[in-house]
C-alpha positions, 0 to 999 in steps of 0.5 A: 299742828306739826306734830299731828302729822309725824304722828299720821306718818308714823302710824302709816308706816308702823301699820303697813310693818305690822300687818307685814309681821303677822302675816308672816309670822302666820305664813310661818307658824300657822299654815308652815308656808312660804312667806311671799310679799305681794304687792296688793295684798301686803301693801295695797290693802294695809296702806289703805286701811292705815290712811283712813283709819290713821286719818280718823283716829289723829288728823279728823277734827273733833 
């Protein structure tokens, strides 16, 4: 039952990194910007997202 969490936590964490490196790397590349970390939009949001979908995909029961 333990491992299920670690997992959840894992997933969280490699979410919110992730969604930071495409924006990134898009920042960079794509529209030749700035990369500005902001606190709603690069961690807010991804957390969010990283909760319920990491909660639906390994902590809901079947």
């Amino acid at each position: 039952m333990k491992n299920k969490y670690v997992v959840y936590v894992l997933y969280v964490i490699l979410f919110v990194a992730f969604w930071n490196l495409l924006d990134f790397l898009y920042s960079t590349f794509l529209t030749h910007s700035g990369y500005q970390l902001a606190a709603g939009t690069d961690l807010l949001i991804p957390l969010a997202a990283a909760l319920v979908t990491g909660y639906l995909f390994f902590l809901r029961e079947k």
